[in-house]
N, C-alpha and C positions, 0 to 999 in steps of 0.2 A: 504494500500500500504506500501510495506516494505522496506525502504534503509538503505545503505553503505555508511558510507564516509571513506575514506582512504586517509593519506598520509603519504608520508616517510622523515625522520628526518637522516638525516648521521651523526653518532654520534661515538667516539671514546670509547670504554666500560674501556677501561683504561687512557682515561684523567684526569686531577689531577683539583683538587679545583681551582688552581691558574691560570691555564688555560684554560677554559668551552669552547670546540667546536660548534662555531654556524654556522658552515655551514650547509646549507638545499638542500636537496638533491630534486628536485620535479618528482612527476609523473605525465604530462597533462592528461592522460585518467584514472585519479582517484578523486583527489581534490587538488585543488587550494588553496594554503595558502592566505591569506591573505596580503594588501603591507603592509610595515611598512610606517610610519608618521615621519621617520625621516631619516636622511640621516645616516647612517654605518661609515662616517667618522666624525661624528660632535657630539660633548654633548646635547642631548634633556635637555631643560631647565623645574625645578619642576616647575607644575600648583597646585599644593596644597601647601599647610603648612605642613599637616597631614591630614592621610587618614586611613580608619579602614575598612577590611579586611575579611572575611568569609570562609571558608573551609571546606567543608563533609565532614563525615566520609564514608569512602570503605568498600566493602565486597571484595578480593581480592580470585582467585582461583574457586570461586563458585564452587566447588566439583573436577570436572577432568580437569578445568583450569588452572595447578598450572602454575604458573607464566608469564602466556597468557590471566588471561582473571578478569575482576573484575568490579565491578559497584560505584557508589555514593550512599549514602542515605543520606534521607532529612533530616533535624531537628537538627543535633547532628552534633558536628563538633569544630573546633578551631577558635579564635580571634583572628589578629595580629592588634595592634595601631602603626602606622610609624608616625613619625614627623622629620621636619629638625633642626637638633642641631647643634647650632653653636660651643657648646663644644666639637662634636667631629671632629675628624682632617675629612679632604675635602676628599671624596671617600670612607670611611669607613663606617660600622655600630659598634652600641654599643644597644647590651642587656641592658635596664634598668630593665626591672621586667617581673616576671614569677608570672602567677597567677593559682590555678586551681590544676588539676591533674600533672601538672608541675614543685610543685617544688624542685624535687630532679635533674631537669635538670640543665647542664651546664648555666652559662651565658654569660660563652668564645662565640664569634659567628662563631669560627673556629670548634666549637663541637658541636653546638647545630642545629638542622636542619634549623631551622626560619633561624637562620642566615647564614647558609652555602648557602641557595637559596638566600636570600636577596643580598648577595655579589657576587652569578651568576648573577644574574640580573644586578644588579651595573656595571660591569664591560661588560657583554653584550652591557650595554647602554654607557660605557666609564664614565662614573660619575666621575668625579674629582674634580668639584666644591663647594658641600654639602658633611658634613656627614649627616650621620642620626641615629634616636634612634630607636629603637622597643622595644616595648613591646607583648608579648604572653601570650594571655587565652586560658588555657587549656578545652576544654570541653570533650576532650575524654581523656580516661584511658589507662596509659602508658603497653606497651605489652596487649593491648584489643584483637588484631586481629582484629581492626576497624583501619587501618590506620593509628595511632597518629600520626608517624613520618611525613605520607607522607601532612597529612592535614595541621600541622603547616609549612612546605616548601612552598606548594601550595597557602598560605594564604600570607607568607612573598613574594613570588615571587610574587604574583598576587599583591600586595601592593605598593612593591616599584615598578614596570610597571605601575600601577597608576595615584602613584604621579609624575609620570614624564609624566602623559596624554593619556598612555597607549599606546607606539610604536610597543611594544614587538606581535606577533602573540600570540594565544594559544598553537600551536606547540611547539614555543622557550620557553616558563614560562615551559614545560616539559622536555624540557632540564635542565633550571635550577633546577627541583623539581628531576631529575634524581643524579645530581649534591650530591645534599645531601643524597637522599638513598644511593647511594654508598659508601659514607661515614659512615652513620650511623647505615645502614639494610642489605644492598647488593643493588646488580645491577639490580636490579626490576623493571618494570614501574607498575604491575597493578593494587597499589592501588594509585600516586602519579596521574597516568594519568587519568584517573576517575576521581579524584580529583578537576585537574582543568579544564577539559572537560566534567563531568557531565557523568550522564545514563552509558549503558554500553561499555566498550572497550576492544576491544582485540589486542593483541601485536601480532603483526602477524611476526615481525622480531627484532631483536636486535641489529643487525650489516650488516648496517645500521636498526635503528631506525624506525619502519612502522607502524603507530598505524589506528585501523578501530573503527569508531563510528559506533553501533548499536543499533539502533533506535526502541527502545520498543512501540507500537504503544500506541499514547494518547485516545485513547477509551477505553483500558484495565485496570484493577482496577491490582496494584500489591503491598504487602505489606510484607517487611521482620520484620520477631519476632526475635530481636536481645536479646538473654540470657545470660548475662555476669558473671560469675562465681567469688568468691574470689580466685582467684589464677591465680600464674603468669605461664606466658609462654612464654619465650623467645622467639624470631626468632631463635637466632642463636642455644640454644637447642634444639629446633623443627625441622630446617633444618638438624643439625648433625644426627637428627633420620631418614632422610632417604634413603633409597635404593640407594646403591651406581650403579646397574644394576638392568633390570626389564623384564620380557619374554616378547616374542612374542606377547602373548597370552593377558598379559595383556595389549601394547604397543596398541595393534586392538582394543581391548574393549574400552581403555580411550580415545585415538582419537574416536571411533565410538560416544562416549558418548559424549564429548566435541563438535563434530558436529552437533549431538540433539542438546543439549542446545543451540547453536548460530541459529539456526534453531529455532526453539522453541522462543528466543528471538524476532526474527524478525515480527515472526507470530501472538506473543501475547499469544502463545498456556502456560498458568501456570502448567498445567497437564506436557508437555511435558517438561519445564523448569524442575521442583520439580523433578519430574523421573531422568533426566539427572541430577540434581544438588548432588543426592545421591548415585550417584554409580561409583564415583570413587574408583579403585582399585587399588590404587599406594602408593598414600598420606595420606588420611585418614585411611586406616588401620594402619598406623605405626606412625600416630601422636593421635588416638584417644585414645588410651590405655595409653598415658601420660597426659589426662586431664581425673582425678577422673568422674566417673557415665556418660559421653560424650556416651557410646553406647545408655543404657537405655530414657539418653534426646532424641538421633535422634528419638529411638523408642516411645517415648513418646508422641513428636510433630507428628508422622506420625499416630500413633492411634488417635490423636486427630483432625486430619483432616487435617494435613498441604499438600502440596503436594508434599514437600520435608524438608531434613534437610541435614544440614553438616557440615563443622568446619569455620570459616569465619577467612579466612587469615591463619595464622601462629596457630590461640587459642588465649586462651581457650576459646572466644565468639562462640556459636552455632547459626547458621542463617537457621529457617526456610521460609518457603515463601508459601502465601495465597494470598487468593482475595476480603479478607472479614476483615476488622477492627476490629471489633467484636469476630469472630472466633481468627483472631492473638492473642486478648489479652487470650483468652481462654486459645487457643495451649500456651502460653507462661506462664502461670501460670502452665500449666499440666509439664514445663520440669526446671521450675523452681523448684518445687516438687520434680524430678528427680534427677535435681541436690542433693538436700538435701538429699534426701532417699537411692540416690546408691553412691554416691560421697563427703559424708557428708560436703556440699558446700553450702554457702549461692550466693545466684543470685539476680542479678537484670534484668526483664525484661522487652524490647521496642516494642512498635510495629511503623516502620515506613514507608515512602513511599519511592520509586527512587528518587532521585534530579537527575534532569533532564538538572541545568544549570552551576554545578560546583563552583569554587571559584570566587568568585566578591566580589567588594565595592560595604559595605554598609552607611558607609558617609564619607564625606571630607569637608576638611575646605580653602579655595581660601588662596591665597597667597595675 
């Protein structure tokens, strides 16, 4: 059996940092937010001391998805530690350490994403009384096309919601995790909301805010071979490459294709996922030619049995998808090879599964 969940978030796409719109907008005949545990006018009081933090990493776009449609995967992801400091002034945070593939990031928390969501949150929740500290472990690689950004928001937001008992819904920590993309990547939800809602999502509107949980069914075996290449790839050089207009022609194709795939999703059909997940014709043709040997890897993983491939997110990570552990690591050796031979690029290759439950605490300390 296959479901939808849907709801819609009213969200202003040009609010500023200092003022995070949490108004919610509801639809009765889709889904039900969740109440909050606290009153809207009053400071929820911390139930921890410190609390530590977890966040996936995203596959964003899945091929004709661009910037509607994106998953979680298991294993790999970010660390944020929150504690309350009494040295910093009352309603603030302060960055104390960046560990990991992080550290060339800011530790301003006005620049850094951890903390541009931490301070959504904060101020969602009215926090006046505490500051607090954070600290970020990085486990993923900065411009991956895994997410980075969106993981270490999703981990901060879901951290200090926490410690404070956890008033915040799921819906509202993607406000705040929007909060920081906007700042630091663009106005994107789909690797941010994946992020903290787990499996896959697709952004069905932007203005207002509509996101739909789809629900990969748990009988099916589904495993992405994540190939992570030495080389950078910006967002925002990535985005500048494409298509300022696009036909008809192709306009029919990639919605037709983007419909498979969410179909295909629902079903469990991998066959049908993989197909759809490779035949975007918009995005990837004008961003593959800027990541070294990326055609020969798609072709590589797809000789090798995957049942698709394609660029995961922004690049230069190539995401195929199988139903077999085994064969992943195979496929993922054959385009790691690829890499090397047409791209002359060293790789690292993963094989992992969906996360299914997004960002949560994994311990806390009572007050």
């Amino acid at each position: 059996m296959t479901s939808v969940c849907c709801f819609q978030l009213k969200v202003n796409p040009t609010s500023s940092i200092s003022k995070p719109q949490t108004h919610l907008r509801f639809n009765p005949s889709t889904f039900a937010l969740p109440s909050s545990s606290y009153s809207k006018s009053g400071e929820p009081q911390p139930l921890y001391s410190s609390v530590k933090s977890f966040a996936p990493a995203t596959v964003a776009n899945l091929g004709p998805g661009f910037d509607f449609l994106g998953c979680a995967v298991d294993g790999i992801g970010d660390y944020v530690n929150l504690r309350i400091d009494p040295e910093v002034h009352p309603g603030e945070v302060s960055i104390s350490h960046i560990s990991g593939a992080g550290s060339k990031l800011s530790k301003n928390p006005l620049w850094n994403c951890a903390g541009i969501a931490a301070i959504a949150v904060m101020k969602m929740l009215k926090v006046r009384s505490v500051g607090l500290s954070l600290s970020l472990e990085k486990g993923l690689p900065l411009g991956s096309g895994l997410g980075s950004s969106a993981a270490s928001a999703a981990a901060a937001a879901v951290a200090v919601n926490e410690l404070f008992g956890g008033p915040l819904s799921t819906s509202e920590l993607v406000i705040a995790g929007l909060e920081s993309e906007a700042k630091v990547s663009g106005y994107h939800a789909d690797n941010v909301a994946p992020s903290i809602l787990g499996g896959f999502v697709l952004i069905r509107s932007y203005d207002p805010l509509e996101l739909m949980q789809l629900k990969f069914p748990h009988d099916k075996n589904l495993f992405f071979v994540l190939v992570n290449p030495e080389f950078e790839a910006p967002t925002k050089k990535m985005r500048a490459a494409l298509p300022p207009e696009i036909t008809m022609s192709h306009h029919v194709w990639n919605s037709s294709q983007a419909g498979a795939l969410v179909a295909s999703v629902l079903q469990g059909d991998l066959n049908g996922l993989g197909k759809a997940l490779s035949s975007d014709k918009i995005v990837e043709p004008r961003r593959a030619p800027l990541i070294p040997g990326m055609g020969a890897v798609k072709k590589a993983a797809i000789e090798a049995g995957a049942f698709g491939c394609t660029i995961s997110g922004a690049g230069p990570t190539a995401v195929a998808v199988t139903d077999n552990e085994e064969r992943g690591r195979e496929i993922g050796e054959r385009m790691v090879e690829a890499f090397m031979k047409e791209g002359n690029l060293k790789a690292l290759a993963m094989v992992k599964q969906l996360d299914r439950v997004g960002a949560r605490l994994v311990s806390s300390v009572p007050r």
